[in-house]
C-alpha positions as CSV (number, residue, x, y, z in Angstrom):
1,X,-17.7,15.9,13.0
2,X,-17.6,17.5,9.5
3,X,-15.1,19.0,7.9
4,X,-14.9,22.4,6.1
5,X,-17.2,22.5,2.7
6,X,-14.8,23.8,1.2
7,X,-11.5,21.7,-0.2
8,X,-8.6,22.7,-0.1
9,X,-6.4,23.4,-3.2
10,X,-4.3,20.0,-3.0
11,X,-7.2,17.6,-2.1
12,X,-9.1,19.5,-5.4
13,X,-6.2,18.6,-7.7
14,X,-5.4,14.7,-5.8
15,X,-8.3,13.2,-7.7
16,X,-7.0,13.9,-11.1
17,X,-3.4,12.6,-10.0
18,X,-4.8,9.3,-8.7
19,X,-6.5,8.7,-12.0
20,X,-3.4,9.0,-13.8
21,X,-2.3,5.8,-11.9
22,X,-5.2,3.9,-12.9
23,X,-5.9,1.9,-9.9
24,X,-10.2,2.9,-10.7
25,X,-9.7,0.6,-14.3
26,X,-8.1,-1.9,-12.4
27,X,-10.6,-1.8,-10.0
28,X,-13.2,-1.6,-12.5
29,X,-12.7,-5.1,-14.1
30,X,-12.5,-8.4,-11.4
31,X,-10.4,-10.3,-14.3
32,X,-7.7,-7.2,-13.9
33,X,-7.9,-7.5,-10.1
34,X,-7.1,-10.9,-9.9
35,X,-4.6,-11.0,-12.3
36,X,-3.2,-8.5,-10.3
37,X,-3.4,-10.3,-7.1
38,X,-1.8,-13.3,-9.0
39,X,1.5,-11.2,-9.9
40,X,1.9,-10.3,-6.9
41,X,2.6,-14.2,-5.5
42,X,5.5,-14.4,-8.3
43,X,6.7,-10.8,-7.2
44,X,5.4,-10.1,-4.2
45,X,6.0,-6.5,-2.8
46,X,7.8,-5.4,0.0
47,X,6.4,-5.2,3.9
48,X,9.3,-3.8,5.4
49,X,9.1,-0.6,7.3
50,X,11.6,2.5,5.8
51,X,14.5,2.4,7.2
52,X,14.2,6.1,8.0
53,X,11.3,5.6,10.7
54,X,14.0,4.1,13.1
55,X,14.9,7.9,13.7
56,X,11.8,8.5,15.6
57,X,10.4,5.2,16.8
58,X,12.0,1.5,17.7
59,X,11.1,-1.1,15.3
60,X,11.3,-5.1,16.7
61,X,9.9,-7.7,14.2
62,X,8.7,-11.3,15.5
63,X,7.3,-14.0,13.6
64,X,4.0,-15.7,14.7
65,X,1.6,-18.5,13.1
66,X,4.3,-17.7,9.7
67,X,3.3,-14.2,10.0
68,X,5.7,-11.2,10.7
69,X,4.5,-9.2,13.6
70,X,6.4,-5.9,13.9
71,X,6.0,-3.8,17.0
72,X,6.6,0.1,16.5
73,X,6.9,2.0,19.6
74,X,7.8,5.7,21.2
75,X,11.5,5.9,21.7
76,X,11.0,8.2,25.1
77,X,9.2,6.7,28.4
78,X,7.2,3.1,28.9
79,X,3.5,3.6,28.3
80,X,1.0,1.2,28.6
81,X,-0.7,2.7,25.7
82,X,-1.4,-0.3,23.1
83,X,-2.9,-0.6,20.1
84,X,-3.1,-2.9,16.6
85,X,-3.3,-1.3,13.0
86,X,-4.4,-3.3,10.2
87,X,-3.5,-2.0,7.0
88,X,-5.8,-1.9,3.9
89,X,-5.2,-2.6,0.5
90,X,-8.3,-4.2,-0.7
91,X,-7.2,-7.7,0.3
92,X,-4.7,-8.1,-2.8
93,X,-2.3,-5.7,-1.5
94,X,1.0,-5.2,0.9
95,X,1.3,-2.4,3.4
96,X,2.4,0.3,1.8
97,X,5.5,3.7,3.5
98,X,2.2,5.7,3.7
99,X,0.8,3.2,6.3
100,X,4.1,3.5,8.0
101,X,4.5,6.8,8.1
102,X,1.2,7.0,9.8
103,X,1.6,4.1,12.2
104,X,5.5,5.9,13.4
105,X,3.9,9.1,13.8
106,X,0.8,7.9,16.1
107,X,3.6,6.1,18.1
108,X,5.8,9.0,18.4
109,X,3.4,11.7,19.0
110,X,1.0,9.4,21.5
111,X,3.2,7.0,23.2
112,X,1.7,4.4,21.7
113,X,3.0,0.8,21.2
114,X,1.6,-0.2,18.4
115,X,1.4,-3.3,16.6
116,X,1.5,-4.4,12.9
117,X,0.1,-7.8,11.6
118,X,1.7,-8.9,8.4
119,X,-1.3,-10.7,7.1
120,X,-1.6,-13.0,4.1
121,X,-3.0,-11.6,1.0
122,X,-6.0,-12.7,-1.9
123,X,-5.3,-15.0,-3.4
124,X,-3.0,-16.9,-1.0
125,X,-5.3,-20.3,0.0
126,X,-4.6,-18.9,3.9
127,X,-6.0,-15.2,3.1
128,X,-9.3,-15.9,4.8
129,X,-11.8,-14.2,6.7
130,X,-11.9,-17.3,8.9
131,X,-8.3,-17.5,9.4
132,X,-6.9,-14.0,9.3
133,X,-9.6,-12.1,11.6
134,X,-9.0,-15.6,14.1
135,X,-5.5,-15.1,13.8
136,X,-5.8,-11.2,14.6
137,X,-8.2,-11.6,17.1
138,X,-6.0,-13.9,19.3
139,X,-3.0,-11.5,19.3
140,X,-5.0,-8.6,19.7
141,X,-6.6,-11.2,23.2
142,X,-3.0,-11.8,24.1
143,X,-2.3,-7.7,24.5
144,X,-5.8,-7.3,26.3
145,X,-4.8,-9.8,29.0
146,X,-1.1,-7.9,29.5
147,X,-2.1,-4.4,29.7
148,X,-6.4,-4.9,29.9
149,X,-9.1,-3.5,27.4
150,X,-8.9,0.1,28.7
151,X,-5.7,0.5,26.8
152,X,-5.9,-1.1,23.9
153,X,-7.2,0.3,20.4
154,X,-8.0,-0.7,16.9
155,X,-7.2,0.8,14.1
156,X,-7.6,0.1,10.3
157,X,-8.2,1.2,7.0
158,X,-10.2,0.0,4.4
159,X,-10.0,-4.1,4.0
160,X,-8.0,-3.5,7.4
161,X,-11.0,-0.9,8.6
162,X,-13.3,-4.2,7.6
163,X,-10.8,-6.4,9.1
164,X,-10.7,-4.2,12.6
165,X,-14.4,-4.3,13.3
166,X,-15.0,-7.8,12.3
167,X,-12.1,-8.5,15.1
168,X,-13.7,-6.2,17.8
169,X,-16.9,-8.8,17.1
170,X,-15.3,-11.7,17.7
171,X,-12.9,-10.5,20.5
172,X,-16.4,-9.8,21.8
173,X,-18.1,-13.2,21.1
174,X,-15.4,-15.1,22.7
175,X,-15.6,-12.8,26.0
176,X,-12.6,-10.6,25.7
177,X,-12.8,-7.4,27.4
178,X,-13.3,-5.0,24.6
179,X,-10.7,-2.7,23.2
180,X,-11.7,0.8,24.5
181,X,-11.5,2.0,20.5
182,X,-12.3,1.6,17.2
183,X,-11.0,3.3,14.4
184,X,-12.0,2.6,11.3
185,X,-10.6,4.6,8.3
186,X,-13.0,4.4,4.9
187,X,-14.0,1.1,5.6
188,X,-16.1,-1.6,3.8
189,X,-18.5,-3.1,6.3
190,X,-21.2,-5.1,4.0
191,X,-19.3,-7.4,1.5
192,X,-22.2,-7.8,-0.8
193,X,-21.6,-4.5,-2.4
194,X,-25.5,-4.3,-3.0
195,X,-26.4,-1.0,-1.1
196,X,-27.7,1.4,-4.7
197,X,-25.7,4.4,-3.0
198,X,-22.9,2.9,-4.1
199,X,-23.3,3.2,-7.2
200,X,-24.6,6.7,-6.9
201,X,-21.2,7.6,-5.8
202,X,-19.0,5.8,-8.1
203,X,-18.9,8.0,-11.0
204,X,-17.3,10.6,-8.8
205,X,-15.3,7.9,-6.8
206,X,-11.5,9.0,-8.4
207,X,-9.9,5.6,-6.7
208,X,-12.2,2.7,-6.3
209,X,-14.9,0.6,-8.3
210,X,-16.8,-2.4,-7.4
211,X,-15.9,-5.2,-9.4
212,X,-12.5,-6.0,-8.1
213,X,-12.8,-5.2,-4.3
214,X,-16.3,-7.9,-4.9
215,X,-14.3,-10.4,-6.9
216,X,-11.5,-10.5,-3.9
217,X,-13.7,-10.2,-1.2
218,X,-15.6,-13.6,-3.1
219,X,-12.1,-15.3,-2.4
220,X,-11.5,-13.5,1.0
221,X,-14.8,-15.1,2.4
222,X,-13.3,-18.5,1.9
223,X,-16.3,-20.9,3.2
224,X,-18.0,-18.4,5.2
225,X,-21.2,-16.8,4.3
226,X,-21.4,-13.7,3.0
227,X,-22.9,-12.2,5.9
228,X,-20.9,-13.7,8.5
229,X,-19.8,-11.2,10.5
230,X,-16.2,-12.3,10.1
231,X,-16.6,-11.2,6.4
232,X,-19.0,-8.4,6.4
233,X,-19.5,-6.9,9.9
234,X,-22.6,-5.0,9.4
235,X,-24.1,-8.0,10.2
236,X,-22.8,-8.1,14.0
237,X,-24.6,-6.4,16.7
238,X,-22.5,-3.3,18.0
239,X,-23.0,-3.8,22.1
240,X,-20.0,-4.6,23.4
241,X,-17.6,-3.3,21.6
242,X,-15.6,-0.5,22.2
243,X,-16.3,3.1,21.2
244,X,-16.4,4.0,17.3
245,X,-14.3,6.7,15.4
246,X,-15.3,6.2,11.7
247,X,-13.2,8.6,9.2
248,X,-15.1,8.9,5.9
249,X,-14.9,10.9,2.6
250,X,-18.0,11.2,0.2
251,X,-16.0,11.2,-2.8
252,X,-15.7,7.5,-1.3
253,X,-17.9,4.5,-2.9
254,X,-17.2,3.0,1.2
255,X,-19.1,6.4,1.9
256,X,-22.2,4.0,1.6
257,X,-21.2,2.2,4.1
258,X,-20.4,4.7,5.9
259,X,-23.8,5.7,6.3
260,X,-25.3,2.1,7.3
261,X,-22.4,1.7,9.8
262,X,-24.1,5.4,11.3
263,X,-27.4,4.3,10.9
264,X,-27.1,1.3,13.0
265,X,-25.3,2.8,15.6
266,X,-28.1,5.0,16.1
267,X,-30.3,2.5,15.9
268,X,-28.9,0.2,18.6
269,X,-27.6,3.5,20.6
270,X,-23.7,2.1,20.0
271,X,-21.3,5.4,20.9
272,X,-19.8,6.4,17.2
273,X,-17.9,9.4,16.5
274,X,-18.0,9.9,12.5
275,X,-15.6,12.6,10.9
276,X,-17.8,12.9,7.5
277,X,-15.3,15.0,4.9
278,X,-17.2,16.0,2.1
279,X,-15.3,15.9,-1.5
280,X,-12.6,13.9,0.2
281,X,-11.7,10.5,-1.4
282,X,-10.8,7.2,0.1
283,X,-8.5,6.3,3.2
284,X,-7.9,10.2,2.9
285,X,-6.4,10.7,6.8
286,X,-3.3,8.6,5.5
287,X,-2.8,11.1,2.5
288,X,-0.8,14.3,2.5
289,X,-3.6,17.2,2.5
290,X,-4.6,19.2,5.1
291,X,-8.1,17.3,5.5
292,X,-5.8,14.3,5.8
293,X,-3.8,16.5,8.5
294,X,-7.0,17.3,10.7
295,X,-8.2,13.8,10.4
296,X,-4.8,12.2,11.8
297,X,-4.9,14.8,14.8
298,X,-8.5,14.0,15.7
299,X,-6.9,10.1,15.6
300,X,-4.1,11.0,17.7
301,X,-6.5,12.3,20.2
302,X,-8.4,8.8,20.5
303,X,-5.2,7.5,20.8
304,X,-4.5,9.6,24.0
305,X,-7.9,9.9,25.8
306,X,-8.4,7.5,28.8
307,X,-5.2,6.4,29.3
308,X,-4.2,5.5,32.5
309,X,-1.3,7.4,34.4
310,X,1.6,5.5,34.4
């Protein structure tokens, strides 16, 4: 699916307003990345949910393996609806109110239980791809074997897009039954950052640049190889895993991947479902626009399809 050609007038003028707060310079310079994934262990910034979510959805928090888990859930009628959302925030950073908003609204409006992994961030010695996607992987297992893989979904956005797909492998290769979904929301899939299309898009990319998503994704791969699928799964065959919703703006350098992630799945006939929004910039369904409107419905209709009656 493609969106409109044409913008609308708050997604024209969101560009400029995300330059003003200079996340592309930061982006632009690994030494400014890390330093500012170093700050962040002295002050680290908050994970908690807004209190005002508790209006519409139930909240729990548990703590497993030292992470918090929080569950968000409907507040009307039991569902067996499940799903996991991985947050982005290119490795270095927390989950932020517009994740939450997100995550309360897809519970409210789709009876969804959903739940959030608190995961450890770059440069933390435990924020691995070896350790964080095993760690996902097993409680994302643990809610395939209550409620099966016909009910469960995966979402993320960017790292957390990377993060979701790179679980769906390895839920695979261990012979879970797969999640029935994948979303994946502007996600990096190739952690070499190599692909020259890239770079054709970067000039007009208002948010992101390559040197710092490459410098923490060189401490995020920890031992593994770059092209372990754990770290970049582009590298992972696609049979087996669920079915793929792929949300993508081409004001987006992950736009490139975007377009490998499409190509494969032709090539090895892998059901994918890609909402291509042209002029829109990254992780756009989470952002207040009406682009960012049309993508969270087309979500909340994954969400819903193929559930079993309760």
């Amino acid at each position: 699916m493609t969106t409109p050609e044409r913008a609308s007038a708050l997604s024209r003028i969101l560009p400029g307003i995300i330059g003003l707060l200079g996340s592309k310079r930061m982006f632009a310079s690994a030494d400014r990345t890390m330093r500012r994934a170093r700050e962040q262990l002295v002050r680290p910034q908050s994970f908690a949910p807004p209190r005002s979510l508790e209006r519409h959805v139930d909240v729990s928090i548990r703590h497993e393996n030292g992470w918090p888990i929080y569950t968000v859930g409907p507040r009307t009628g039991a569902s067996s609806r499940r799903a996991v959302y991985i947050h982005g925030g290119a490795w270095i950073n927390e989950i932020s109110s517009f994740h939450w908003r997100l995550i309360a609204d897809f519970a409210a409006s789709t009876g969804t239980e959903i739940t959030v992994p608190i995961y450890p961030l770059v440069p933390r010695a435990e924020a691995t791809a070896e350790n964080v996607v095993g760690v996902i992987a097993d409680l994302a297992a643990s809610i395939v074997a209550r409620v099966g893989g016909r009910n469960v979904v995966l979402l993320g956005d960017s790292a957390g897009g990377t993060i979701a797909l790179s679980v769906a492998h390895l839920l695979r290769d261990r012979g879970v039954p797969s999640p029935r979904d994948v979303v994946l929301i502007s996600p990096v899939i190739d952690m070499r950052f190599t692909d020259p299309e890239i770079y054709r898009i970067e000039p007009s990319d208002p948010w992101l640049d390559v040197p710092g998503p490459r410098a923490a994704g060189e401490r995020w791969r920890g031992d593994l190889d770059i092209t372990d699928s754990r770290v970049s799964p582009a590298f992972g065959p696609l049979g087996g895993l669920g079915r793929i919703s792929l949300f993508t703006g081409t004001r987006d350098i992950t736009h490139a991947d975007a377009i490998t992630l499409e190509r494969k799945a032709a090539e090895e006939e892998h059901p994918l479902d890609v909402h291509r929004a042209p002029g829109m910039i990254h992780v756009y369904p989470l952002l207040p626009i009406p682009e960012g409107a049309a993508a969270r419905e087309a979500i909340r209709q994954v969400l819903r399809r193929d559930a079993p009656i309760d």
